[in-house]
C-alpha positions as CSV (number, residue, x, y, z in Angstrom):
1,X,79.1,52.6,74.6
2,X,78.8,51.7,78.3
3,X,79.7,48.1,79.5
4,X,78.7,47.9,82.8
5,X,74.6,46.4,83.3
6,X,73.9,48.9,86.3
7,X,75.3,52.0,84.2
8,X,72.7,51.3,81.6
9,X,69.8,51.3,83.8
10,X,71.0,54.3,86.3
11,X,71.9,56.5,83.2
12,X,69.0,58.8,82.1
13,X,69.9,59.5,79.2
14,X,70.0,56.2,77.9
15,X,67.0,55.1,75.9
16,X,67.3,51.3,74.2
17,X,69.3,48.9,74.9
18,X,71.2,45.8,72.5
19,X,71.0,42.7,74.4
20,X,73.8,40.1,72.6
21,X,75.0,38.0,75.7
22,X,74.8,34.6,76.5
23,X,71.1,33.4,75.5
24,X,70.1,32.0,78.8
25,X,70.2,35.1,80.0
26,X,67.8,37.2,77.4
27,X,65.0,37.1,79.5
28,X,66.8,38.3,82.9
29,X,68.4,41.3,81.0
30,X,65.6,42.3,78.8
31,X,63.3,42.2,81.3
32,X,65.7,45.0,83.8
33,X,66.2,46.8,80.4
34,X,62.4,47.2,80.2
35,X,61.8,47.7,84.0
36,X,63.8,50.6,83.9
37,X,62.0,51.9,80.7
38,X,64.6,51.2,78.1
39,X,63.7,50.2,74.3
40,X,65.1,46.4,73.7
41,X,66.8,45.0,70.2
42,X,67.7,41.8,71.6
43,X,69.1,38.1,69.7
44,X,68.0,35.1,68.9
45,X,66.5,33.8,71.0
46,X,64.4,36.5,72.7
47,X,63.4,33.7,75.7
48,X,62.9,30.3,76.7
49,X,59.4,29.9,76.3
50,X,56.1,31.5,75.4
51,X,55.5,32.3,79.6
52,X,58.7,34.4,79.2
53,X,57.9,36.3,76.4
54,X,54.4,37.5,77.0
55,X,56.3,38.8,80.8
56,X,58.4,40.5,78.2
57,X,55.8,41.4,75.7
58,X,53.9,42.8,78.5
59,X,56.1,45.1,80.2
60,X,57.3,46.7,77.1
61,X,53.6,47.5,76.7
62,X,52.9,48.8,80.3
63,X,56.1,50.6,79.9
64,X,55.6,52.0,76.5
65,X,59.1,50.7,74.9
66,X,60.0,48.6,72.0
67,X,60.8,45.3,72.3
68,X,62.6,43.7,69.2
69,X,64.4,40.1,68.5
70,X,67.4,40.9,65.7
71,X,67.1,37.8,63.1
72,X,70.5,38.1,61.3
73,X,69.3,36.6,57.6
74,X,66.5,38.9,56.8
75,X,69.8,40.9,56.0
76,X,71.7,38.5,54.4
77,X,71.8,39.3,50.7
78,X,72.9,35.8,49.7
79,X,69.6,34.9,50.7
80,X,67.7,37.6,48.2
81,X,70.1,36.8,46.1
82,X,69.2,33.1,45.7
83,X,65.0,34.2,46.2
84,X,65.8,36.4,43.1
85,X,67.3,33.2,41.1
86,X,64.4,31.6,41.9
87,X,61.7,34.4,40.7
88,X,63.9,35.3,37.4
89,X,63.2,31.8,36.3
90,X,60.0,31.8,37.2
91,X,60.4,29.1,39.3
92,X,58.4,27.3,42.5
93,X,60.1,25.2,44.2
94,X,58.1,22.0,44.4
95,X,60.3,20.7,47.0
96,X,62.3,22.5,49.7
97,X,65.1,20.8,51.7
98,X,67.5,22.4,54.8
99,X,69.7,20.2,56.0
100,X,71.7,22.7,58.3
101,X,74.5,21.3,59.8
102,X,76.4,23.6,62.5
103,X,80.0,22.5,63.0
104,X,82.0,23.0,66.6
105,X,83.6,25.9,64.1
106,X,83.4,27.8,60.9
107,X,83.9,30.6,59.0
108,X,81.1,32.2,57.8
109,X,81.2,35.6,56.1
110,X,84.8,36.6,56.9
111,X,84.4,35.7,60.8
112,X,84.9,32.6,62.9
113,X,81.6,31.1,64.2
114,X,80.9,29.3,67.1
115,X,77.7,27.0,67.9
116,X,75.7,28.1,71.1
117,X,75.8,25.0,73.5
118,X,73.8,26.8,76.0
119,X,70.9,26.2,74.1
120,X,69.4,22.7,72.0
121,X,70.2,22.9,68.3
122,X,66.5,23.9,67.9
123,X,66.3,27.0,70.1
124,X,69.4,27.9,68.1
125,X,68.5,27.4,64.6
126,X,65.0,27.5,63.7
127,X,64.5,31.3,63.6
128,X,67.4,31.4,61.1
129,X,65.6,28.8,58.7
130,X,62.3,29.9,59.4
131,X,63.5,33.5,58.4
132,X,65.6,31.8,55.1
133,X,61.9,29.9,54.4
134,X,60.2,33.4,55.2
135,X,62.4,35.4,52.5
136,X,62.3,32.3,49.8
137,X,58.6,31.9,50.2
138,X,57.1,35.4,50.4
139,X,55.8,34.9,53.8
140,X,53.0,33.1,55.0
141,X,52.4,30.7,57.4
142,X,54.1,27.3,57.9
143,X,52.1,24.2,59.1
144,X,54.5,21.6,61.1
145,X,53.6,18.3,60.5
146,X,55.9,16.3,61.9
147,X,58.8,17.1,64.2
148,X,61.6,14.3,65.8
149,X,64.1,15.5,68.3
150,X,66.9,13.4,68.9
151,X,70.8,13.3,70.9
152,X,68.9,15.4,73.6
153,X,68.1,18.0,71.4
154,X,71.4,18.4,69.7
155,X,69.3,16.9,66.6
156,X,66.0,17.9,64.8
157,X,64.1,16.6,61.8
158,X,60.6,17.6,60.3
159,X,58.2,17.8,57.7
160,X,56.3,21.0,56.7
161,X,55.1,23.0,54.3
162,X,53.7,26.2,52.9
163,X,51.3,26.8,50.1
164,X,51.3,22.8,49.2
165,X,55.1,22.8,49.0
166,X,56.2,20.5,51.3
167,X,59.4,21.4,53.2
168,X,61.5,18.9,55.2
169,X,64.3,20.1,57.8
170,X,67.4,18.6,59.4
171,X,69.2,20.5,62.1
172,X,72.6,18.7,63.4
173,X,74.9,19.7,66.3
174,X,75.2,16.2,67.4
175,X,78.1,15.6,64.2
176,X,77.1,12.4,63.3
């Protein structure tokens, strides 16, 4: 294990690299990881916009590394768990709601959780119910149909679906 950013890069044999730091700066640190030729697992979320990740996308490319975003619940069993509920009653939903509220603090699975503030609710969130949706659905695409932000970002509602099940979504970090 080596702690220090300019060890990483300098050191030869080195050949990936996890990024898991603050996620405003993803982009800065996967993109020195991949300028010095290093393979990238990085976190949720992998950049700030789409600009950013094709600068990423692309120098992984030229470079010929990997360049990976960890989602934490495709490995949540829980999850499977529930999709396998589902399928053993032979049962589609006909109606999906997430109403995901994050608190300033919680314990989730044995460890004490803390929200991201440096990020909107919706860059912090949405890849973890879009991968819940992913594993509960079988894939496939979801359409958006309607999306409201509100308290600066801190709340997010929408409607969706996938396959003619409609889907709605609340996100809260605002605590009201």
């Amino acid at each position: 294990i080596v702690t220090d950013f300019e060890q990483i890069t300098e050191t030869e044999d080195i050949k990936f690299a996890i990024v898991a730091n603050y996620p405003n700066e993803h982009f800065q640190t996967c993109r020195s990881f991949l300028e010095h030729k290093l393979s990238v697992l990085v976190e949720k979320p992998i950049a700030d916009s789409v600009t950013q990740l094709n600068v990423l996308s692309d120098l992984a490319g030229r470079n010929g590394v990997l360049l990976a975003v960890g989602l934490e619940y495709f490995f949540n069993q829980d999850i499977y768990a529930f999709k396998a509920l589902l399928h053993a009653r032979n049962s589609t939903p006909q109606l999906i709601s997430v109403r995901w509220i994050d608190l300033e603090q919680i314990h989730r699975r044995g460890q004490l959780k803390f929200p991201d503030f440096s990020v909107n609710a919706f860059k912090d969130l949405h890849s973890h119910v879009w991968s819940i949706l992913k594993i509960i659905l079988d894939g496939g695409s979801i359409a958006l149909r309607a999306i409201e932000v509100g308290k600066g970002g801190e709340q997010i509602s929408g409607t969706f679906s996938q396959g003619g099940i409609p889907i709605s979504i609340f996100l809260d970090r605002a605590g009201d």
